[in-house]
Residue frames as a rotation matrix with the C-alpha (Angstrom) as fourth column:
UNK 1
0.336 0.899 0.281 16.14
0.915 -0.382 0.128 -13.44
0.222 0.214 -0.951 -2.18
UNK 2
-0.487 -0.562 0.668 16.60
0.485 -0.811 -0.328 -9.85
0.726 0.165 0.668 -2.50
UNK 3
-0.233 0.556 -0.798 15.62
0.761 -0.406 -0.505 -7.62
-0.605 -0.725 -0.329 0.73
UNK 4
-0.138 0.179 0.974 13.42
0.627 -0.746 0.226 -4.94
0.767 0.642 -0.009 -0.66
UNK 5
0.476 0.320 0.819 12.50
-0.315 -0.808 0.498 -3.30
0.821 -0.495 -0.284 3.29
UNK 6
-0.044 -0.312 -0.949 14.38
0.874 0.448 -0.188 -2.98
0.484 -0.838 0.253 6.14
UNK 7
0.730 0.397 0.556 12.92
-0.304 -0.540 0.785 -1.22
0.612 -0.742 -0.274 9.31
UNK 8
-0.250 -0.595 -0.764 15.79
0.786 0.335 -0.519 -0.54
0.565 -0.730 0.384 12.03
UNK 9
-0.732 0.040 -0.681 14.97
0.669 -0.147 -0.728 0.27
-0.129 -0.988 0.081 15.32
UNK 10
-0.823 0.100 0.559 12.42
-0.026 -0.990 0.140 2.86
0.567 0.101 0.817 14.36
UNK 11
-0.412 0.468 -0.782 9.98
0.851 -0.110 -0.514 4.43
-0.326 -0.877 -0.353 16.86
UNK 12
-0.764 0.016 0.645 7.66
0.225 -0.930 0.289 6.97
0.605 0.366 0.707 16.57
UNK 13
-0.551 0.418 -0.722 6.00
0.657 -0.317 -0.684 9.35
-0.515 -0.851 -0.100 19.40
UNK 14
-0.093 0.469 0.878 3.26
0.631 -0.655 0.416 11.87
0.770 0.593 -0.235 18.60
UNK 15
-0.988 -0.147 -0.050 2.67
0.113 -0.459 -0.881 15.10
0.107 -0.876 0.470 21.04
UNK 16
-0.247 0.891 0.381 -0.79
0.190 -0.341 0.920 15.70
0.950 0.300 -0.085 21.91
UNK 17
0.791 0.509 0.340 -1.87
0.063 -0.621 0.781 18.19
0.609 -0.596 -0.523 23.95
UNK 18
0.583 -0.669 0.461 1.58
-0.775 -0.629 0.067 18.45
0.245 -0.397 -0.885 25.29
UNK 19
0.142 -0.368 0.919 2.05
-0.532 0.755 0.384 15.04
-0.835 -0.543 -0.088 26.23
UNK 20
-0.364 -0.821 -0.440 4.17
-0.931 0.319 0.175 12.81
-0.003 0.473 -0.881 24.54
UNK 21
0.312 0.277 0.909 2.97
-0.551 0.832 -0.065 9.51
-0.774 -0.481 0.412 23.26
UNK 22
-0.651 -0.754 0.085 4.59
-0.531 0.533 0.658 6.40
-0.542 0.384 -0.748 22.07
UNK 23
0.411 0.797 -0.443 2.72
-0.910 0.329 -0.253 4.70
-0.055 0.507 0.860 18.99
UNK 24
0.720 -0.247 -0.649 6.03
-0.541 0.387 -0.747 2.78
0.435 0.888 0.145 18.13
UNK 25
0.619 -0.771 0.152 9.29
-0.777 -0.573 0.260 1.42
-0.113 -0.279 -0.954 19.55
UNK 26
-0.236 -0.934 0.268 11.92
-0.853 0.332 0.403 -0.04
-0.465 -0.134 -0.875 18.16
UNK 27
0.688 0.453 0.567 10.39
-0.133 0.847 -0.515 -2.17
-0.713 0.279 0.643 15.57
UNK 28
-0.764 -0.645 -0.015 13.06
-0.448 0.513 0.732 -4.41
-0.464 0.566 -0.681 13.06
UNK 29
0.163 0.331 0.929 11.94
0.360 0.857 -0.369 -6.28
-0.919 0.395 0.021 10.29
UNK 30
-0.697 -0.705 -0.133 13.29
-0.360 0.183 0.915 -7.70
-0.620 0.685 -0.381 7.12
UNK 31
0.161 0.782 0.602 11.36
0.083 0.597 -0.798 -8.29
-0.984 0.178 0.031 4.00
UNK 32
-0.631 -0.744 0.220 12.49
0.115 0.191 0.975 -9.82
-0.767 0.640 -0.034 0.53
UNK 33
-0.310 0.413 -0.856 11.17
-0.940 0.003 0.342 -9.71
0.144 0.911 0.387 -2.96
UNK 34
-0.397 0.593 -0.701 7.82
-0.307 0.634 0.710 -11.63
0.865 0.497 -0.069 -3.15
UNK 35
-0.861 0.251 -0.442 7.32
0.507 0.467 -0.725 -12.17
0.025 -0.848 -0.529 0.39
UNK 36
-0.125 0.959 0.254 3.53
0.088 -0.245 0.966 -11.32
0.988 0.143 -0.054 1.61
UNK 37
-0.818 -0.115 -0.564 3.28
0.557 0.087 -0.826 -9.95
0.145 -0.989 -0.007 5.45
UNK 38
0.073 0.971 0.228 0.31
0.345 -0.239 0.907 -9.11
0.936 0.013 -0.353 7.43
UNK 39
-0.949 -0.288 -0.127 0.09
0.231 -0.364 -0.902 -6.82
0.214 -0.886 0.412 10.21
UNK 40
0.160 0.916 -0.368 -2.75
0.523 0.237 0.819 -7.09
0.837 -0.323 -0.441 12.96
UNK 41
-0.868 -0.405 -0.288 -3.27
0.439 -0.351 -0.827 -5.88
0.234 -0.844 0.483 15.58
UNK 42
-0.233 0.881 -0.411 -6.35
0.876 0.007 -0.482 -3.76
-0.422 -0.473 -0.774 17.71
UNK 43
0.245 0.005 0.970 -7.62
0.828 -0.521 -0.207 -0.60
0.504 0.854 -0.132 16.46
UNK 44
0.797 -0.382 0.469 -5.46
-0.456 -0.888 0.053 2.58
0.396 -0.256 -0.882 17.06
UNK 45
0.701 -0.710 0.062 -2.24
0.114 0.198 0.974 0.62
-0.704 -0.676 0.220 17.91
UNK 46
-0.055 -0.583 -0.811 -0.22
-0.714 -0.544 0.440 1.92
-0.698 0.603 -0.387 15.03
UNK 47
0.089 -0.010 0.996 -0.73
0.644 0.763 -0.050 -0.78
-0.759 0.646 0.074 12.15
UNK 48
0.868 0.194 0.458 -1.45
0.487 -0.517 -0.704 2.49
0.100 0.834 -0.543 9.68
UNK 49
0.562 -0.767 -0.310 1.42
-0.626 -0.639 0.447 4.75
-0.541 -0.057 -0.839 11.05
UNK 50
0.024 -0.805 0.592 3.57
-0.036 0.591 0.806 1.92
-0.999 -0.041 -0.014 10.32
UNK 51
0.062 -0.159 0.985 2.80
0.968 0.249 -0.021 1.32
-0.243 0.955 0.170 6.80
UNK 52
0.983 0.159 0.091 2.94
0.183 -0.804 -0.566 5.20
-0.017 0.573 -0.819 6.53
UNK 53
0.762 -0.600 -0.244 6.32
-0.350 -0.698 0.625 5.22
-0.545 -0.391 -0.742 7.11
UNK 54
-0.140 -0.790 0.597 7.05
0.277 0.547 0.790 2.84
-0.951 0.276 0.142 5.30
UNK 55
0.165 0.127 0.978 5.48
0.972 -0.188 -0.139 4.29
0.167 0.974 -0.154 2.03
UNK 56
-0.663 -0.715 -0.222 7.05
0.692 -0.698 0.182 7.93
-0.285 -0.033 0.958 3.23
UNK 57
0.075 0.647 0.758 3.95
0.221 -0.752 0.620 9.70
0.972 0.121 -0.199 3.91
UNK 58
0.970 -0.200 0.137 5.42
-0.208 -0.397 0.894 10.39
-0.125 -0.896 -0.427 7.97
UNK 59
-0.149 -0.962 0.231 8.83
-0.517 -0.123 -0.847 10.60
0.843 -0.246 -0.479 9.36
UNK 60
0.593 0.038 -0.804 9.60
0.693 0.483 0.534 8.09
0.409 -0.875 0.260 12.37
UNK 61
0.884 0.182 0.431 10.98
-0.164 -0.743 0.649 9.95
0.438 -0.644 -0.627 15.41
UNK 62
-0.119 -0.988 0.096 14.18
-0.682 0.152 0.716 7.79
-0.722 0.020 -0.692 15.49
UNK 63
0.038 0.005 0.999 15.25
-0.150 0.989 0.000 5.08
-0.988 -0.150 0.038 13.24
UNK 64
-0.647 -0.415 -0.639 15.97
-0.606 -0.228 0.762 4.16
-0.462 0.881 -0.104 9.89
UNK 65
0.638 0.588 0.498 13.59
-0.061 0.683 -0.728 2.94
-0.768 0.434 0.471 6.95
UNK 66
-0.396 -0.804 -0.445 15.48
-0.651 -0.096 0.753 1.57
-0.647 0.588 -0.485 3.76
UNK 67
0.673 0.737 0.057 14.04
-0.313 0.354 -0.881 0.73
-0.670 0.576 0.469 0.46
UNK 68
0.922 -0.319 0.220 15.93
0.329 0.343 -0.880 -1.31
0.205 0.884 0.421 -1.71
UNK 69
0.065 -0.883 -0.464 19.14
0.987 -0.010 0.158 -0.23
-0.145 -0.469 0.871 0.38
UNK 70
-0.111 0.292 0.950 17.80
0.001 -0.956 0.293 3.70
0.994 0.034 0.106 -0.19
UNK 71
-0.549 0.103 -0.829 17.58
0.758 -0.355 -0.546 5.06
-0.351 -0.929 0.117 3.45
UNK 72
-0.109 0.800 0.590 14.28
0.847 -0.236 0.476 6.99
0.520 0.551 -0.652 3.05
UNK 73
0.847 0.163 -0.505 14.60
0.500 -0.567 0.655 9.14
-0.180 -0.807 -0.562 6.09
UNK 74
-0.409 -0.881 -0.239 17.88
0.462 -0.426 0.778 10.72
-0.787 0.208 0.581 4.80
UNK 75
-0.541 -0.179 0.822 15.69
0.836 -0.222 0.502 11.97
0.093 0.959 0.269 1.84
UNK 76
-0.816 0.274 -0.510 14.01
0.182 -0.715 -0.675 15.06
-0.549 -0.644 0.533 0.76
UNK 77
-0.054 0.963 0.262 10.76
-0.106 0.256 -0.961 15.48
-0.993 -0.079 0.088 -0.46
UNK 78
0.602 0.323 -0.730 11.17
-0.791 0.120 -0.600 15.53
-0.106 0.939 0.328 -3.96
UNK 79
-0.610 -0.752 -0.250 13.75
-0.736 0.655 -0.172 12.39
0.293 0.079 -0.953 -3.57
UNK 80
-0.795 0.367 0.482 11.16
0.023 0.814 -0.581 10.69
-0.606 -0.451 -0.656 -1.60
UNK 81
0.344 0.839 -0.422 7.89
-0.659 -0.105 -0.745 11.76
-0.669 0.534 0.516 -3.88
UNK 82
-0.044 -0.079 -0.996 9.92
-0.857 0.515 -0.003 9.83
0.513 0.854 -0.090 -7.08
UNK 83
-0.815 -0.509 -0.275 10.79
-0.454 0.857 -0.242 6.71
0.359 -0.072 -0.930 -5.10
UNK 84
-0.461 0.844 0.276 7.12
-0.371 0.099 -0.923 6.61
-0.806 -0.527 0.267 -3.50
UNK 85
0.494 0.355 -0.794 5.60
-0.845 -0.019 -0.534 7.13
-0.204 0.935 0.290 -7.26
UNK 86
-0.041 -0.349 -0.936 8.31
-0.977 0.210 -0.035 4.83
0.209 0.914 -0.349 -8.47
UNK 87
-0.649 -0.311 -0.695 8.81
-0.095 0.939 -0.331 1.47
0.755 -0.149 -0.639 -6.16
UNK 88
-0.756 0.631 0.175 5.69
0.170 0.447 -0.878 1.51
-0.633 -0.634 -0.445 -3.21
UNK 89
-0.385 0.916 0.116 1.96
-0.260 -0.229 0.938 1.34
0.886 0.331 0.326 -4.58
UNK 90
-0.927 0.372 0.047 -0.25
-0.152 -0.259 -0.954 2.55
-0.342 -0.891 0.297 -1.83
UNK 91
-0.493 0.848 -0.197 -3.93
0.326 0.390 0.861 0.90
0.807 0.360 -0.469 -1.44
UNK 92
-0.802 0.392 0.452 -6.23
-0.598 -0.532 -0.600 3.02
0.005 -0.751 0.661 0.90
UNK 93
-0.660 0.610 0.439 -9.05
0.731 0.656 0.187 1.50
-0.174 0.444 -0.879 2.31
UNK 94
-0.055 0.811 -0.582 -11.14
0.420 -0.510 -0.750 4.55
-0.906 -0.286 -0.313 1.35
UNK 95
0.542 -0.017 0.840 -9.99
0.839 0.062 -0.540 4.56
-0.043 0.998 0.048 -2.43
UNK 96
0.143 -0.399 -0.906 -9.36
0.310 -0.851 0.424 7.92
-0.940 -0.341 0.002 -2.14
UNK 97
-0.245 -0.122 0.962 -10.44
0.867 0.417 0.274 8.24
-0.434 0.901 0.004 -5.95
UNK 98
-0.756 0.114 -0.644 -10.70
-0.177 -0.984 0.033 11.93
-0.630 0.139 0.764 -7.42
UNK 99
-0.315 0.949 0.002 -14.00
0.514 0.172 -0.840 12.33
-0.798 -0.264 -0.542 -7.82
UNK 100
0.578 0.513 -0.635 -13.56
-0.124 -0.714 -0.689 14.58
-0.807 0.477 -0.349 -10.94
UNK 101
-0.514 -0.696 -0.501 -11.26
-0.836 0.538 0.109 12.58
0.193 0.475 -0.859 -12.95
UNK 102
0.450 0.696 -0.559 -12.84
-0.864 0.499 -0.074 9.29
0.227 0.516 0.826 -14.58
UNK 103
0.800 -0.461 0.385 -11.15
-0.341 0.179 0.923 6.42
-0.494 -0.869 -0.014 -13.64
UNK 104
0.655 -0.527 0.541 -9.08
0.726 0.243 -0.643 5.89
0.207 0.814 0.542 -16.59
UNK 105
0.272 -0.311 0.910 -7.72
-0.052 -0.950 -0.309 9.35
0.961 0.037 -0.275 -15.39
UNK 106
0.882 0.108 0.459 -7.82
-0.459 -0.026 0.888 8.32
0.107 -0.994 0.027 -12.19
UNK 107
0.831 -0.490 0.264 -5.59
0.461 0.872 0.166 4.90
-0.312 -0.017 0.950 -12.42
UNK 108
0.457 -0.639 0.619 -2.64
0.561 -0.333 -0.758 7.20
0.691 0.693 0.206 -15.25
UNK 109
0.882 -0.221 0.416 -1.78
-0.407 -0.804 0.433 9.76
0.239 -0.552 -0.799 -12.32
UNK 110
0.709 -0.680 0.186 1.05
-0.136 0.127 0.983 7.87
-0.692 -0.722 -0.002 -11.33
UNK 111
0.243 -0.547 0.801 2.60
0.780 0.601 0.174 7.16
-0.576 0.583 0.573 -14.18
UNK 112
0.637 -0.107 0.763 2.08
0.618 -0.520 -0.589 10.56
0.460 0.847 -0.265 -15.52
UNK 113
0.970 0.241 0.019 3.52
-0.018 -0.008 1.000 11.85
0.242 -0.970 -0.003 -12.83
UNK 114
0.393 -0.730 0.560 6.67
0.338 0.681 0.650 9.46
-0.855 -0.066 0.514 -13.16
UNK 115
-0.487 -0.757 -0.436 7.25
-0.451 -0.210 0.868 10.84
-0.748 0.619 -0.239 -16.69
UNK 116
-0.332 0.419 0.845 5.15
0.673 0.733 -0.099 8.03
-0.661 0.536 -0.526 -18.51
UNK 117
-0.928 0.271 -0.255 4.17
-0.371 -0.705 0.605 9.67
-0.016 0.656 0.755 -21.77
UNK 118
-0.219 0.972 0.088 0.23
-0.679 -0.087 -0.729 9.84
-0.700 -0.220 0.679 -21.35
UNK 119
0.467 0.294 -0.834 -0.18
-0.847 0.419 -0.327 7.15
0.253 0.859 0.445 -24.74
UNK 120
-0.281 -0.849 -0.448 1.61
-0.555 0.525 -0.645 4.70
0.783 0.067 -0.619 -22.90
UNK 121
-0.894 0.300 0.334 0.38
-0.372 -0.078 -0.925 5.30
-0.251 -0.951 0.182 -19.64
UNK 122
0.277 0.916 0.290 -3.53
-0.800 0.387 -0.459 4.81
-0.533 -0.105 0.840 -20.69
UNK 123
0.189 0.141 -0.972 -2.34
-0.575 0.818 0.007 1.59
0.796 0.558 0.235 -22.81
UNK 124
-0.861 -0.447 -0.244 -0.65
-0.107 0.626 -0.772 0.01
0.498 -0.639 -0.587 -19.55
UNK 125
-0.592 0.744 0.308 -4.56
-0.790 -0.463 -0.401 1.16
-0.156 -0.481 0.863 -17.79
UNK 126
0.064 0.535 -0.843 -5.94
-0.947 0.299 0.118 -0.80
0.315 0.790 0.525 -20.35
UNK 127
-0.330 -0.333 -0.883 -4.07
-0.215 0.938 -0.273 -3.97
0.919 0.099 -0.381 -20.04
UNK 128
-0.983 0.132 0.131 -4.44
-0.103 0.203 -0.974 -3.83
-0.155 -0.970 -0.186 -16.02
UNK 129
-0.400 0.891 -0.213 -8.02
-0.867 -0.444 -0.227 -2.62
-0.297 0.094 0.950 -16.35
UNK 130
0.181 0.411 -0.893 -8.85
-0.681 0.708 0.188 -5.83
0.709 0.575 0.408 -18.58
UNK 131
-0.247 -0.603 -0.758 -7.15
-0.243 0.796 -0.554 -8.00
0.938 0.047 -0.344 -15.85
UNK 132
-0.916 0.307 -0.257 -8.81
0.341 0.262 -0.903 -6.96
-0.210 -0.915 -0.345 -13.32
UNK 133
-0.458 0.885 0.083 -12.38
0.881 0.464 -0.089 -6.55
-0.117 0.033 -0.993 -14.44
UNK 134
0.256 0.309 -0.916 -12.92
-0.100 -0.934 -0.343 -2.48
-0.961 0.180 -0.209 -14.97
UNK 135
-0.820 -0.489 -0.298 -12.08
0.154 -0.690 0.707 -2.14
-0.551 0.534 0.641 -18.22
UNK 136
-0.077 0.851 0.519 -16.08
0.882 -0.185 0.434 -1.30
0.465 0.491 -0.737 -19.15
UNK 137
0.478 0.841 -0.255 -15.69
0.808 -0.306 0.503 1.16
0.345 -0.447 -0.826 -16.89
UNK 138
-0.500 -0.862 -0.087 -12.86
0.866 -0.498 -0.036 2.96
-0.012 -0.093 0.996 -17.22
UNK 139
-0.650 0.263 0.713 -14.85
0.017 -0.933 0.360 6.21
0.760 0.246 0.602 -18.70
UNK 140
0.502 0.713 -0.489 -17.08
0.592 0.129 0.796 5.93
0.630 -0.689 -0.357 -15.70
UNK 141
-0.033 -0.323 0.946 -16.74
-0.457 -0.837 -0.302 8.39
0.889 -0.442 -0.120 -12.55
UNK 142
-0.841 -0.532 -0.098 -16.38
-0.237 0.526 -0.817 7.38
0.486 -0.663 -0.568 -9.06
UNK 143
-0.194 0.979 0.068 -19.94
-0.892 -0.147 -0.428 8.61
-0.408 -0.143 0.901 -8.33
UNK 144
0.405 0.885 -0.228 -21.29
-0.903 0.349 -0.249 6.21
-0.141 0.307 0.941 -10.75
UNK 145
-0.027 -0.269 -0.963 -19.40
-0.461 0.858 -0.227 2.86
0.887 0.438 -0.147 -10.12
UNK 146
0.818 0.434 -0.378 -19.44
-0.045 0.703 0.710 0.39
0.573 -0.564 0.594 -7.25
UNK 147
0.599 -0.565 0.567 -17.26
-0.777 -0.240 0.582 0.16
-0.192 -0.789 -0.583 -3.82
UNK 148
0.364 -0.773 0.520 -15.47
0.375 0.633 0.678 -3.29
-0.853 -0.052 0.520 -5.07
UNK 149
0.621 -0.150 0.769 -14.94
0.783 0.166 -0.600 -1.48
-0.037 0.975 0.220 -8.36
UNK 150
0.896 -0.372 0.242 -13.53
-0.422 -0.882 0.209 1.58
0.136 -0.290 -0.947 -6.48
UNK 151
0.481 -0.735 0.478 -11.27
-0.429 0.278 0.859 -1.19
-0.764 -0.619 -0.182 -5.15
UNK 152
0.153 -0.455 0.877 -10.25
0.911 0.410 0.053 -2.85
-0.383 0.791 0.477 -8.10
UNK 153
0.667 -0.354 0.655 -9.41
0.149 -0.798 -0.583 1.20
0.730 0.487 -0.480 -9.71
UNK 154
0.787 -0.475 0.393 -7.47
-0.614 -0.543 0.573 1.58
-0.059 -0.693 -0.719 -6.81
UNK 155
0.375 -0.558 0.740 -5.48
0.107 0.819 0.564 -1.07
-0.921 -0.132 0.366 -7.37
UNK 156
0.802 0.300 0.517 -4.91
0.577 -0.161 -0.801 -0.19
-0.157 0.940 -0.302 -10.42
UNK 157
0.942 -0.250 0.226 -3.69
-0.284 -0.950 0.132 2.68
0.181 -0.189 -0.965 -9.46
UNK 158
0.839 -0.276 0.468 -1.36
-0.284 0.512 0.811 1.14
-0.464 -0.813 0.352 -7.21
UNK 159
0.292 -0.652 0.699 0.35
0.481 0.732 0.482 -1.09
-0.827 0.195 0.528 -9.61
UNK 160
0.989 -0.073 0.127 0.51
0.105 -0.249 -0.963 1.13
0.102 0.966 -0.238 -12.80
UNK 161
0.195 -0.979 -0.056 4.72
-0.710 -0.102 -0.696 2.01
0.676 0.175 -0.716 -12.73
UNK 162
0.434 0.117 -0.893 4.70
-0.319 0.947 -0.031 -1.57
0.842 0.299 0.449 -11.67
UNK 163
0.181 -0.633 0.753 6.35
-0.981 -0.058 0.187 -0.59
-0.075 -0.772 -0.631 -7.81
UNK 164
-0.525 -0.657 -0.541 8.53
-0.293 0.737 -0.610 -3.26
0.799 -0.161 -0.579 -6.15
UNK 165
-0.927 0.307 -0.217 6.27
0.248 0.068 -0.966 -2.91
-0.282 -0.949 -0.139 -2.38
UNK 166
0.072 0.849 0.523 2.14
0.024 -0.526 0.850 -2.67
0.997 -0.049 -0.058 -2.58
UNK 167
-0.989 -0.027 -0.144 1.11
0.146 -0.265 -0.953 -1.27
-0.012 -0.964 0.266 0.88
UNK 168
-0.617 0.760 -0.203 -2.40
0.120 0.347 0.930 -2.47
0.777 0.550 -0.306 1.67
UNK 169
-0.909 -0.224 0.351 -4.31
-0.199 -0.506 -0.839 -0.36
0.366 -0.833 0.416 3.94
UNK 170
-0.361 0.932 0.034 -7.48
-0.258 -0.065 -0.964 -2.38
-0.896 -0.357 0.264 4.98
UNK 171
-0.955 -0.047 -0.292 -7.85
-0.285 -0.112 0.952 -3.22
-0.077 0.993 0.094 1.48
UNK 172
-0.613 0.725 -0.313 -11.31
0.444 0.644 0.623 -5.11
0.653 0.243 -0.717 2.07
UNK 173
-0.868 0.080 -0.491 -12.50
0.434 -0.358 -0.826 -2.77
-0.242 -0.930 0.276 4.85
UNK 174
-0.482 0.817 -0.318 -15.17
-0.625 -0.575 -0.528 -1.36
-0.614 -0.056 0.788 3.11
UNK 175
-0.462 0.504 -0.730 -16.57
-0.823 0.064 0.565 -3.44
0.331 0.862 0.385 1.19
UNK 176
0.696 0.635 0.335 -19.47
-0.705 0.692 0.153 -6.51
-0.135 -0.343 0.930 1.87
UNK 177
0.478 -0.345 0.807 -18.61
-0.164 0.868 0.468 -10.57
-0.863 -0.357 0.359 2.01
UNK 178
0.729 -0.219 0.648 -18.36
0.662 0.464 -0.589 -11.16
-0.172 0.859 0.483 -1.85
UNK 179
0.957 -0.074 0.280 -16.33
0.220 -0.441 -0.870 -8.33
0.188 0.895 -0.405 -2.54
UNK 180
0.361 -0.917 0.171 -13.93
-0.670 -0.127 0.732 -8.90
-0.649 -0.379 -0.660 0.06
UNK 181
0.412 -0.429 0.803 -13.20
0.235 0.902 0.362 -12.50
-0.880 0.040 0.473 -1.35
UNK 182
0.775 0.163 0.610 -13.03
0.618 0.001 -0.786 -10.96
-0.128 0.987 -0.100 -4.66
UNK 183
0.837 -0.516 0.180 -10.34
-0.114 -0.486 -0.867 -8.71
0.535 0.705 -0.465 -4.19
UNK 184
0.385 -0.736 0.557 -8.45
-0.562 0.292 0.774 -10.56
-0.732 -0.611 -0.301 -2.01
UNK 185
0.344 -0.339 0.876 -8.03
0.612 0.788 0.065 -13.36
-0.712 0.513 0.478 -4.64
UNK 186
0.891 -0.048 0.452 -7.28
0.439 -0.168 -0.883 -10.44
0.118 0.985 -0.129 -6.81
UNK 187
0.799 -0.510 0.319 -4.97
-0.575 -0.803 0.155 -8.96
0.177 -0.307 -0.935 -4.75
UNK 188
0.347 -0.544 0.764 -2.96
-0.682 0.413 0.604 -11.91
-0.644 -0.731 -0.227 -4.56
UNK 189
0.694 0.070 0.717 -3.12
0.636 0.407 -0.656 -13.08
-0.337 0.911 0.238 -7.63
UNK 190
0.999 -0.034 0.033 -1.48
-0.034 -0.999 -0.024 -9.48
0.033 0.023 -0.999 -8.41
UNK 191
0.449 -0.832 0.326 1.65
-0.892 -0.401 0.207 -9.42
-0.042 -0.384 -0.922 -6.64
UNK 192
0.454 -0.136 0.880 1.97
0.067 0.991 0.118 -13.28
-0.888 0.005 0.459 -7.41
UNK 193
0.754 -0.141 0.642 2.00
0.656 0.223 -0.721 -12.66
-0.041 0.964 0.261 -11.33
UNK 194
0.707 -0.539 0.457 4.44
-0.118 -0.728 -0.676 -9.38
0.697 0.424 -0.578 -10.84
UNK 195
-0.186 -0.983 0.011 6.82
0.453 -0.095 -0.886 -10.68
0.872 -0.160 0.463 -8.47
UNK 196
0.210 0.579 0.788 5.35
0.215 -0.813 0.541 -8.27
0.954 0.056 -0.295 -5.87
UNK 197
-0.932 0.046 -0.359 6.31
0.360 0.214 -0.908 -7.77
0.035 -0.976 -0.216 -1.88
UNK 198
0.005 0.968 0.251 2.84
0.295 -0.241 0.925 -7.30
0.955 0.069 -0.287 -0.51
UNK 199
-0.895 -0.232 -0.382 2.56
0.379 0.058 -0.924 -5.33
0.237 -0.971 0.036 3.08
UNK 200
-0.015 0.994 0.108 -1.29
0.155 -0.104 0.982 -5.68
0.988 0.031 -0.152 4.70
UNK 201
-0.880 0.263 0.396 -2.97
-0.440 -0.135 -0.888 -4.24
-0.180 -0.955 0.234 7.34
UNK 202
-0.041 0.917 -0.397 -6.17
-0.428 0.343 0.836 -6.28
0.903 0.204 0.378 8.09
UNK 203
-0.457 0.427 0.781 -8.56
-0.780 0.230 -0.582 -7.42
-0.428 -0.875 0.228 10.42
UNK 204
0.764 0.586 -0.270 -9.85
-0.624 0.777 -0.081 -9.99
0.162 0.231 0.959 8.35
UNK 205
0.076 -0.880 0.468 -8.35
-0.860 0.179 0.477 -13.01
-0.504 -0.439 -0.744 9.39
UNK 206
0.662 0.086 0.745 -9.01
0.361 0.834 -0.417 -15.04
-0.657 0.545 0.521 6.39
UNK 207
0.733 -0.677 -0.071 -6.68
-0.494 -0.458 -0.739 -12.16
0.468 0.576 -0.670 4.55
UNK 208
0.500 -0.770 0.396 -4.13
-0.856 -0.371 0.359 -12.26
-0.129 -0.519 -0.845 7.05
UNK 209
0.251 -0.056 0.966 -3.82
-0.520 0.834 0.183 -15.88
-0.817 -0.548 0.180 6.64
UNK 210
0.976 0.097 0.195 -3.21
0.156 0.314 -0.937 -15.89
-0.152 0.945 0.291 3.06
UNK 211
0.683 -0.728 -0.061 0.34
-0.673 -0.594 -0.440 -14.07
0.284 0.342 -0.896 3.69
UNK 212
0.427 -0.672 -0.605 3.44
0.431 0.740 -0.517 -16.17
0.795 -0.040 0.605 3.60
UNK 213
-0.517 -0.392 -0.761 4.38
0.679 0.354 -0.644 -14.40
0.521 -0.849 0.083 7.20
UNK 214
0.202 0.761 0.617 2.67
0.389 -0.640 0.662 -12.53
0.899 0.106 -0.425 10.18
UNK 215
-0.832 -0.539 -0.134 2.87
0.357 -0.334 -0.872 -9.92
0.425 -0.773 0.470 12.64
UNK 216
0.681 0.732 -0.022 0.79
0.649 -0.590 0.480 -8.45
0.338 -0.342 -0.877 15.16
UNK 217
-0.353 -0.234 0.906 1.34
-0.203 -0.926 -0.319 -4.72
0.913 -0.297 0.279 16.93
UNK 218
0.570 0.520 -0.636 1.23
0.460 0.440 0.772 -5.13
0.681 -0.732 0.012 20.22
UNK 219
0.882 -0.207 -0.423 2.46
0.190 -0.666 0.721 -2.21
-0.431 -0.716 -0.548 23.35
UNK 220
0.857 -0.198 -0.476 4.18
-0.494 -0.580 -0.648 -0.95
-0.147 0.790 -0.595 20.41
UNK 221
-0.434 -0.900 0.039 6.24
-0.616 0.328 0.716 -3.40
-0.658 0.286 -0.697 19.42
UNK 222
-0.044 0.060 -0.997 6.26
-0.983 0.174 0.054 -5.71
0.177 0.983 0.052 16.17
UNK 223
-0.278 -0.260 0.925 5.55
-0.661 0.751 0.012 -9.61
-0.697 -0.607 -0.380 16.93
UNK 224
-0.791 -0.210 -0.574 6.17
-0.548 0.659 0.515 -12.26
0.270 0.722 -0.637 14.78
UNK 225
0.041 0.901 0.432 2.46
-0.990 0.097 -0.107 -14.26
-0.138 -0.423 0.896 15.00
């Protein structure tokens, strides 16, 4: 199996108010193409930082992150913006869907982005869209569609330029009972049919339990659960 992430030694402190605090330290881990990992932990012990660093929206304070043998922390922002765009899709659990852009517009952003000529890009929408149950609703706004359908455009999103890593923040966090089950099984279904590594943060422990390994966060370090 190919390693698509490897986290060495990395640590990261924040200052507030002058003082100096540790979120991270010294977390390792290896993860291959197709593997599914779940990170738990309490709330505010660094489960989000972590996946931000790995999808190269923070810098760690020591340590090295490496995508696909790419050493992300050696890059600079327009090195890291393509490889973000190109190989992590990033699920928020707040959608984070532009509210003035439809979601057919919404889902293409990465891909146009990436280069994708725009006639390409909304066919690839399409297909996804149909597979995962929006495609009546593409021309819809965010305003005027439902919180599991926000999630299922976000996803979307996610997967259009087809990344090697999804990074699942909370993915089910907002939404009621049915619609968690519903896009868990879709979310897994997902990264099953494409091959996907999947990395989740979640308090649900019927998610967590679907991944093929798990960790908790715990006085900042990474345990194997």
């Amino acid at each position: 199996m190919n390693e698509v992430l490897k986290l060495e030694n990395l640590t990261k402190h924040y200052i507030n108010n002058q003082e100096e605090i540790e979120v991270l330290n010294n977390i390792n881990l290896s993860v291959y193409e197709s593997e599914t990992i779940s990170i738990q932990g309490i709330s505010g012990v660094g489960k989000t930082t972590l996946l931000n660093l790995i999808g190269g929206f923070d810098s760690p304070t020591s340590g090295k992150i490496f995508i696909e043998n790419q050493d992300i922390t050696e890059m600079d922002e327009t090195e890291l913006s393509y490889l973000r765009n190109r190989k992590i899709g990033y699920i928020f659990q707040s959608f984070y869907l532009l509210e003035e852009l439809n979601i057919l517009e919404n889902i293409i952003l990465p891909a146009l982005k990436l280069g994708t000529p725009k006639p390409e890009a909304i066919d690839r929408a399409y297909e996804i869209a149909e597979f995962i149950g929006i495609e009546k609703r593409l021309k819809h706004y965010p305003s005027e569609i439902s919180g599991g359908e926000k999630q299922r455009a976000a996803i979307a999103r996610a997967i259009i330029n087809n990344p090697k890593i999804i990074c699942a923040d909370e993915p089910t966090g907002n939404l009621d009972s049915k619609h968690k089950r519903i896009i868990s099984e879709l979310l897994f279904s997902i990264v099953e049919k494409n091959k996907q590594t999947l990395i989740l943060v979640t308090h649900e422990e019927d998610l967590a339990k679907k991944c093929n390994s798990r960790y908790l966060i715990e006085n900042c370090s990474l345990i194997k659960n």
